[in-house]
N, C-alpha and C positions, 0 to 999 in steps of 0.2 A: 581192748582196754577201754574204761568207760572213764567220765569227769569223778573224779573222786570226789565226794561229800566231805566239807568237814564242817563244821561249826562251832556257836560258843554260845552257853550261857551265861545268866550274870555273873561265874564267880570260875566258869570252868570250861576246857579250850577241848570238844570231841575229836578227833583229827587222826593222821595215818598215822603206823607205825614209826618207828625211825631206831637207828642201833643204840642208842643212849636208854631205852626204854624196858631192854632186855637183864639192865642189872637189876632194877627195881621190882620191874615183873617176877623175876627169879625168885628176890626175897618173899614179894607177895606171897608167891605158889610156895614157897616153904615153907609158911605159916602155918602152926597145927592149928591160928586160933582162926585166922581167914580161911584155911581148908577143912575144918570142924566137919561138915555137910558133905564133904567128897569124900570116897574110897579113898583116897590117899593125897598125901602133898607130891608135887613134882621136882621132880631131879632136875638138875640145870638144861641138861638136854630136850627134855619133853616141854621145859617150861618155852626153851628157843624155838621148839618146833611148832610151837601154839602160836606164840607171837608171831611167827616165817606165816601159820596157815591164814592168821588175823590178818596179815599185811596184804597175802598173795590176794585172797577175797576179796579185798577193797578193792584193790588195783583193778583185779578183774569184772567185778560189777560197778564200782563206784561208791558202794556201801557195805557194812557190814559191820564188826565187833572193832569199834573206837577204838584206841587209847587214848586216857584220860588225863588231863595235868589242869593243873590249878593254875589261873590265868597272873595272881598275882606272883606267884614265887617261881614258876614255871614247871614245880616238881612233880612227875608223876604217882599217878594217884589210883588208877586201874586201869579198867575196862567197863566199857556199856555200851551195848550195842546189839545189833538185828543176826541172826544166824538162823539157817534150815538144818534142825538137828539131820543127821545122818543114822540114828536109831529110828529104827521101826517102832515107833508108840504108836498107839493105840488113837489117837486122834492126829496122827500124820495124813498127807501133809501138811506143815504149817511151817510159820516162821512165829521166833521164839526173843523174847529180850532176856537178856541177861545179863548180869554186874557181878563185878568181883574188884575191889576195892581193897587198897592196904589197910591193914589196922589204926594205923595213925591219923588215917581218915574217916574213920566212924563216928558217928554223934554228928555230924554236921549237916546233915542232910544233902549229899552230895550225890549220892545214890539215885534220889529221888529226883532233886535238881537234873540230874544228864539224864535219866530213865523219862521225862517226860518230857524233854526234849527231843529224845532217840523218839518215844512214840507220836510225838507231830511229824518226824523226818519220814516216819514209816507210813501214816495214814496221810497229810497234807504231799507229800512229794513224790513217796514211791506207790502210793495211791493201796495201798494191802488193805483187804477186807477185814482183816484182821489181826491179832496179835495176841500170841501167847506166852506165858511164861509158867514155868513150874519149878519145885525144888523139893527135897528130901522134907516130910511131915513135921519133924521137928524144928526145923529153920525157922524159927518164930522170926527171928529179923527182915531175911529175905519175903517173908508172907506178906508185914508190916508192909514193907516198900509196897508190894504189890497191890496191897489193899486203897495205901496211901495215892496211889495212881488210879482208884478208880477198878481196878480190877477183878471180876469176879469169880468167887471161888467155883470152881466147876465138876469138882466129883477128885478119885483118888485111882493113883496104879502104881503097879510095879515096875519103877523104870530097868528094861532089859540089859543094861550095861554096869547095874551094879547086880555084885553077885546075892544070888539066894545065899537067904540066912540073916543079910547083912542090913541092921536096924537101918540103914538109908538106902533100903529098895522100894519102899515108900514113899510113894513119891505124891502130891497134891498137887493139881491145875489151876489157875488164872488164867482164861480171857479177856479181853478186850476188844469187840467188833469195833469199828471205824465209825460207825453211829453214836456210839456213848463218846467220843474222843473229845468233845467238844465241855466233856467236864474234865478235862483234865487239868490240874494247878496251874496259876497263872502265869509261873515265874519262867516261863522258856522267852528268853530275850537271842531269839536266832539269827545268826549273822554266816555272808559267805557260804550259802546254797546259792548253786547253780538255776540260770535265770531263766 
């Protein structure tokens, strides 16, 4: 079991799981308009067994996929965080950022806010060459963040665990090597990393 990473920026608390977090998560993942870009929303079960894999991950490296709550009203608000997809892509292996965020939280730029926080935690502390992220071609949102971090576009595939046919098999790349990291936005105010 390693020190568990958590941290804050100015408006938003990254940090481990906890059981209070698994009703909200739920709603999240039932979102047709937050699961828009996925094969499907998740059933209560699948949504618990993400957050179990989110939590178990942490525990056992010290880092991994946040949950997210907003510092001042304490309510959870998603996920952002580092993960080694388990799909065989085409540029594996890598580690990957990723966000998913409730609808009541978009417009505010919260995404972006934890997202370049997670990528100081992943080059400044866990020291990674690198960092990638990708999502279905038409995610104009998700792209945006990406873009918004600095992140550059890198070519196109078909991600293997959505089925042929299906207009989100499409998938486009962002990197980020650990050299560019030093443009990333200025607003990560990091507190409570391990010393």
């Amino acid at each position: 079991m390693a020190e568990v990473i958590e941290f804050e920026t100015e408006r938003l608390s990254l940090r481990q799981w906890c059981p209070a977090d698994r009703e909200p998560f739920a709603a999240l993942n039932a979102d047709p308009r937050v699961m828009e870009f996925f094969p499907s929303a998740l059933a209560r079960d699948e949504s618990d067994a993400l957050a179990d894999r989110c939590q178990a991950l942490i525990t056992e490296r010290g880092w991994g996929v946040w949950a997210v709550a907003c510092k001042r009203s304490q309510a959870f608000v998603g996920f952002v965080g580092l993960h080694v997809p388990s799909a065989a892509l085409p540029f594996s292996p890598c580690v990957e950022i990723a966000w998913r965020l409730g609808f009541a939280h978009w417009g505010r730029g919260f995404a972006t806010e934890a997202a370049a926080a997670v990528l100081r935690v992943g080059f400044d502390v866990l020291q990674l060459p690198e960092i990638v992220s990708f999502t279905a071609v038409a995610n104009q949102r998700s792209r945006a963040v990406m873009e918004r971090l600095g992140m550059q576009a890198s070519g196109m595939f078909e991600h293997p665990e959505v089925p042929e046919g299906s207009p989100l098999r499409r998938h486009c790349l962002y990197r980020l090597p650990a050299g560019r990291a030093q443009n990333l936005p200025s607003i990560c105010c990091l507190s409570g990393l391990p010393r």
